[in-house]
N, C-alpha and C positions, 0 to 999 in steps of 0.2 A: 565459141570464143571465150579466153578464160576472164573472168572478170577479177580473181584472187589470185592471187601466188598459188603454185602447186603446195601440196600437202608437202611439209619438210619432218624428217625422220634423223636420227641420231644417225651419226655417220656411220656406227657399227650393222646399223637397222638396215639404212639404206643400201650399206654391199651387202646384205644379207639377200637382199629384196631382189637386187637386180641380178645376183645369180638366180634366183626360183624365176624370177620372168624372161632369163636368158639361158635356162636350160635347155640340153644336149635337142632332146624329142621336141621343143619349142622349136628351136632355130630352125630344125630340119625339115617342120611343117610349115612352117611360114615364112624362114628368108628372117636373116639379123635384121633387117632393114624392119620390116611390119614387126615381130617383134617388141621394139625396141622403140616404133611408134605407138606401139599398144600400149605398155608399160609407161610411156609419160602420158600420151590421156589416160590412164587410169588416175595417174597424180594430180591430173589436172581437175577429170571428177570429182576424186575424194574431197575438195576442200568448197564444192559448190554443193548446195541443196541438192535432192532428188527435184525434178520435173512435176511429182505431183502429190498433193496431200492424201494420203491414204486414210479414211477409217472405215473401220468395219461395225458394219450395224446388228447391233442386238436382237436377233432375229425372235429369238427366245420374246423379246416383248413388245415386239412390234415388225410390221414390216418396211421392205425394202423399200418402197414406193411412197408410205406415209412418209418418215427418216428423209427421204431424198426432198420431200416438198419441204418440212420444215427448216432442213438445212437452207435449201436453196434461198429461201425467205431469212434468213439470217445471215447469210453472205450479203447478199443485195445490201441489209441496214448496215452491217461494218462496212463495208464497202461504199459507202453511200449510193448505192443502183448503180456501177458498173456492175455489169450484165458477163459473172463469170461462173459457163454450166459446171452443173454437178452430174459426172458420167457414171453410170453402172458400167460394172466389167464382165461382159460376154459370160468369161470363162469359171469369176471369184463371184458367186451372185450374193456376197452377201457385203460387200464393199462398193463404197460411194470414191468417185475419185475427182479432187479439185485442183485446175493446172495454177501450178503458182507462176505467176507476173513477175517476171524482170530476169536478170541485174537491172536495177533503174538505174541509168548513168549521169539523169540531168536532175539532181538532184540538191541542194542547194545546203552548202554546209555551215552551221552558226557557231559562235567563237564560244559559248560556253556547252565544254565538253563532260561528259558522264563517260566514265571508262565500266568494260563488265569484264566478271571472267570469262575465261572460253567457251565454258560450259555452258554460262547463260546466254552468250553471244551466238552460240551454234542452236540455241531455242527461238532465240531471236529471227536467226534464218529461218526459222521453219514455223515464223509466227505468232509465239508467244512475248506477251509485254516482258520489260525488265521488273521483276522483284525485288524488294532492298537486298537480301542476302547475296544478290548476285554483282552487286556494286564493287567495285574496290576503290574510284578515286571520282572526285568532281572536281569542274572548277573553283575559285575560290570565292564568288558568289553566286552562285546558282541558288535561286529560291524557287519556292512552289510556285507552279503555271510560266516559268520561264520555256525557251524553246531550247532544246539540249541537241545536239549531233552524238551519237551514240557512237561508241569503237569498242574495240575488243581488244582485249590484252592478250593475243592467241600464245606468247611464250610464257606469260608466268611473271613476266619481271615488273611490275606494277606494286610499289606499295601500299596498301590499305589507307586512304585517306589521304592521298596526295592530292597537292592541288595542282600538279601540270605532271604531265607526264610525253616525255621522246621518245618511244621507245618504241620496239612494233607494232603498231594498232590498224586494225583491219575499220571501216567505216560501215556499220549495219544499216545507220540510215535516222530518219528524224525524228523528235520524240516532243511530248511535254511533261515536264518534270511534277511527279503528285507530293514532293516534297521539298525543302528548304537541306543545302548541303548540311548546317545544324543536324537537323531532325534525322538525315541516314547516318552519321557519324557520330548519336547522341551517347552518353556516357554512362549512360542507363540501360547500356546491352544492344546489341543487333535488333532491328526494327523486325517487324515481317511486314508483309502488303507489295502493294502496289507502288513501286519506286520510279518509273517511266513509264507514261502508255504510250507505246509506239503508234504514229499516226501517220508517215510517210517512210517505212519499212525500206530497204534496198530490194529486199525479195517480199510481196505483198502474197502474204500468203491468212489465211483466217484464223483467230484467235479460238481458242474452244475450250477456254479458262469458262465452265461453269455452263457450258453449251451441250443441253439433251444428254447428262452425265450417265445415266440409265439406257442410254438407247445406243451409245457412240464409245468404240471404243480406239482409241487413236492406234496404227497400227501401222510398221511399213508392210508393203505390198506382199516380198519374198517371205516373210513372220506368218503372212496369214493362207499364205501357199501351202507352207507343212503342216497346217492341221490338217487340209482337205488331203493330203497326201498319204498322211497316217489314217484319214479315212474311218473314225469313228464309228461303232452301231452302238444302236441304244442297246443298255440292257449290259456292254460289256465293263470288264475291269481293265481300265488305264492306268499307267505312269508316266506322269511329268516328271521326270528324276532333277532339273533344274529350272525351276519351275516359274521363279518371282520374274517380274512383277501380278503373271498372273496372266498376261496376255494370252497366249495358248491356251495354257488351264480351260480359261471364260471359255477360249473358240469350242475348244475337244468340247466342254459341256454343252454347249448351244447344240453345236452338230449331233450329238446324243440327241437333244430333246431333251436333255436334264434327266434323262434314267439312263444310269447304269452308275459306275462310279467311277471318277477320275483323283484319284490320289496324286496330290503336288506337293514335290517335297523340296526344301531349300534349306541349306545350312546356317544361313543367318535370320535370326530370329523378327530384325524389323522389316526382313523381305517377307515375310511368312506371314506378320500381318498385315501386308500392303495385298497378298494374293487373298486371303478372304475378306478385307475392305473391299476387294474389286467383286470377289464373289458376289457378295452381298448386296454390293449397288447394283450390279446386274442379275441379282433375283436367281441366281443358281445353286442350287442345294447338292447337288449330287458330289460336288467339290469337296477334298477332306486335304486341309492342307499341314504339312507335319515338319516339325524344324528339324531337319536329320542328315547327315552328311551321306549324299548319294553314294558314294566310295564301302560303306557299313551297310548298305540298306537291304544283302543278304544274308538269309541267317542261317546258322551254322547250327542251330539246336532246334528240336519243337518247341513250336511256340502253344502260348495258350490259345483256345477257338477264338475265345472271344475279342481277341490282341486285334484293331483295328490297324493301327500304324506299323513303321517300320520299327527293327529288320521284320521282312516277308521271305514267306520260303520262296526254295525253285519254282519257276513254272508257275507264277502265281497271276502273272495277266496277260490279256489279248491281245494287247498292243502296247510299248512302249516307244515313249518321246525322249529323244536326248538330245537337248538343244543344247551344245555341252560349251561350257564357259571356256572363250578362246580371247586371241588376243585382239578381237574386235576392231580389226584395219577397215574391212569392210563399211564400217558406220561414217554418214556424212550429212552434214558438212563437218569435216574433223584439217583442222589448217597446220596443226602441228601437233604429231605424235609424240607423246614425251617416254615409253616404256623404253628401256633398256633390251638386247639381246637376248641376255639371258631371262627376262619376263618374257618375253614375245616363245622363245623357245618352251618353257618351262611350261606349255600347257597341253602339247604333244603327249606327253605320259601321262597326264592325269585325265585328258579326255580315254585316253587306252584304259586307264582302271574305271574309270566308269562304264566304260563301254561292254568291259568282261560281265562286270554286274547285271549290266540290262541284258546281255547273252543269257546268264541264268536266270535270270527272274522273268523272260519268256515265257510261254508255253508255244510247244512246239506247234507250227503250225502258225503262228504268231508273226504279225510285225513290228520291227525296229527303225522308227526314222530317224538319223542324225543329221542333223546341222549347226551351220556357226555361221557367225558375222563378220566371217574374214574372210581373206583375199592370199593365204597362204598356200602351199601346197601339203606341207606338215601335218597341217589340221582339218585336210579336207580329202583330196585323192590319194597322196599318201596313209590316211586313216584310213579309207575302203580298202586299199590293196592287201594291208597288215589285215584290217579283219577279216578278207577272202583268203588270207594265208591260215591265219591262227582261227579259224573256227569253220569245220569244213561241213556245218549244218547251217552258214549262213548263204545265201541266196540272194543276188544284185536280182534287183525288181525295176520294171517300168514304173513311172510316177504318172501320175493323174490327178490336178493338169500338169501338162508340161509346160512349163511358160518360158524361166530362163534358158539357157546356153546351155552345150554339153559340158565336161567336165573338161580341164585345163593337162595338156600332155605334161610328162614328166614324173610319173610316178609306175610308168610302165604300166600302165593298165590299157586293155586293148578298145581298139575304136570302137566295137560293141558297148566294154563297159562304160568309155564315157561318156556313150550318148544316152545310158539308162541314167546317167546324175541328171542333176542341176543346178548349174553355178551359175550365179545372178553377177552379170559384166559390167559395169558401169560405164565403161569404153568402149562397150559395142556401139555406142551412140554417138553422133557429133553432139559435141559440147555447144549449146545453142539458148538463150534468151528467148523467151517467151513473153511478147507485149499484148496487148489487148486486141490489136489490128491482127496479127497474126494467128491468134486464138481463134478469132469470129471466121476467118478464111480457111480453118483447116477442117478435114474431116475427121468425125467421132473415130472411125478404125485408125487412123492416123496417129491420134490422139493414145488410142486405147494401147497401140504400140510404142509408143513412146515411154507410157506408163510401165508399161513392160520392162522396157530397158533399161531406162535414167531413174534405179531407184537403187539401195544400197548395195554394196555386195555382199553377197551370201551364198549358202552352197547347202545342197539338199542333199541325201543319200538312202534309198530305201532297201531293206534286207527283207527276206521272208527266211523265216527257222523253220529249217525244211522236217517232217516227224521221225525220230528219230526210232532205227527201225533194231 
């Protein structure tokens, strides 16, 4: 049952949208009707948290079982002892998983309001405190240790330091204010710190500001699928061609054993030092990360031996990742999409030139896994069909594991090929609250399938580059 407004999209977006989840080979396999109920639970998904907190544990420096006890002993103290497990997953053994509590609906709302942007309000779902940077309005006396009702200004229309605000605001739930509305407004620059600690959340999920930062790396579910997917051995040469913030990267090297070498490359330079900050916390060295526009990073000349970075020749490593920047509908909780058309479009052709690059920068013999954190067809089954047209040394592979959904019809590709994808559905699930009574009553596999389903959308794709003869 939905607790938020369905995720709302720019009118251009929205007819865009409901033709790809009202195509031809859709309707024909499922009847307008399912359809057309699928496509509004997915809206209704997208603007509620996933079901459960994902991280995955730094196996590289400790194990699965120690990680699980100390987390479990740090949820109980935030939590004050409500009693909420921390589950392994069967099939990801290196991921702990904790079900988040609520919509809470009886929840008590106080007159002095803290408005946040949407961005820190969609963190907020998923359990982090409010930050001052992430403020834009309070009431016009809020002082420090006051009790604040936290909202979200999910359109944008909020002026920075207003003191009352009409406008659409979503309620995240209750907080205590660590500052005086002065001191976040003060005149001498934006604050940093702690601006609200949320202590009565709508969705009670665990904070991990500062929690086992070495051992835990925050991660949704389908993100830590495609490493095991791409399938690492020590010893080889990798490519992250899109690589920040570094989550992958960490995995691929963990999964090594930290020998062999995974080169992560990103175009923007403060993504570049957020993937070796991450390196580093997590004690991985085989990680080489290079600021270079994936689009360049073949090279057309001999290089010198010694040349560590990109451009790399053809045929230079064993497996490449191309987790290729899309327009990211798939990410939730997201309440209102603001990209225009022609963004949302506009990244179709640029995942294709990256994607040519990782073709040659293969070695035959090699694999390529692509994904994205969307819910489109353009940038997902449509990109496999075009690259089983245009590259006839590529090869649709089974994945391991297989967790999500087969591939989504409409891009003509055959019922063999989509059941070798994996499109992570967010509406394969009833949209369902989760309270403490009903937690304690369900079973672990119950649970562990749930985990499965009610997490972001995303979509897997694995090639093998067959030797070319």
């Amino acid at each position: 049952m939905s607790f938020f407004p369905k995720i709302a999209f720019l009118y251009e977006v929205e007819e865009y949208l409901t033709k790809v989840f009202r195509n031809n080979e859709l309707i024909t396999a499922l009847g307008t009707q399912e359809a057309e109920n699928k496509y509004q639970s997915l809206l209704s998904h997208l603007s509620h948290p996933p079901a459960f907190t994902t991280v995955r544990v730094n196996t590289h420096l400790a194990s699965v079982k120690h990680v699980k006890k100390l987390l479990f002993e740090e949820i109980q103290k935030q939590f004050k002892g409500l009693c909420v497990p921390v589950l392994e997953h069967p099939k990801l053994q290196d991921i702990l998983l904790i079900p988040v509590i609520g919509p809470r609906r009886d929840l008590k709302k106080y007159s002095s309001e803290v408005i946040v942007g949407a961005q820190c309000g969609y963190a907020v779902l998923r359990g982090a405190h409010v930050y001052v940077p992430g403020i834009v309005s309070t009431s016009r006396f809020v002082k420090a240790g006051d009790l604040v009702s936290v909202y979200s200004d999910i359109e944008g229309k909020c002026k920075r330091g207003a003191k009352e605000f009409d406008g659409v605001k979503v309620f995240l739930g209750n907080g205590i204010s660590e500052l005086s509305r002065s001191e976040i407004f003060s005149s001498s620059g934006p604050l940093k710190g702690l601006g609200v600690r949320m202590t009565e959340p709508v969705y009670l999920s665990p904070s991990f500001d500062n929690v086992l930062p070495s051992h835990l790396f925050l991660q949704n579910l389908p993100s830590v699928v495609v490493s095991h997917v791409l399938n690492p051995q020590p010893g080889e040469r990798i490519l992250d061609m899109c690589a920040a913030p570094g989550g992958k990267a960490t995995h691929l090297a963990t999964l090594m054993h930290d020998q062999g070498e995974v080169i992560a490359m990103d175009k923007i330079a403060n993504k570049v030092k957020k993937i070796k900050q991450n390196a580093e916390l997590l004690q991985l060295n085989c990680i080489k990360a290079f600021c270079f526009d994936g689009i360049k990073a073949l090279s057309v000349e001999k290089r010198e031996d010694k040349q560590e970075g990109p451009p790399f020749l053809p045929e230079s490593f064993d497996r490449i990742l191309l987790d290729a920047p899309c327009s990211g509908m798939g990410q939730r909780p997201n309440m209102a999409y603001s990209s225009t058309l022609k963004e949302v479009t506009s990244y179709q052709p640029l995942q294709r030139k990256l994607f040519t690059v990782a073709v040659k920068l293969l070695k035959p013999g090699g694999v390529l896994v692509y994904s994205t954190c969307t819910i489109t067809l353009s940038e997902n089954e449509e990109q496999v069909a075009w690259a089983l047209k245009t590259f006839p040394c590529l090869q649709l592979h089974p994945q391991e594991p297989h967790i999500g959904g087969e591939g989504m019809k409409g891009a003509g590709l055959s019922l063999d090929q989509l059941k070798l994808l994996q499109r992570f559905d967010p509406s394969a699930m009833i949209l369902q609250g989760m309270d403490i009574n009903s937690l304690q009553d369900s079973r672990e596999d119950d649970l562990i399938s749930l985990a499965n389903k009610d997490c972001i959308g995303f979509f897997i794709a694995k090639f093998i580059k067959l030797n070319s003869k």
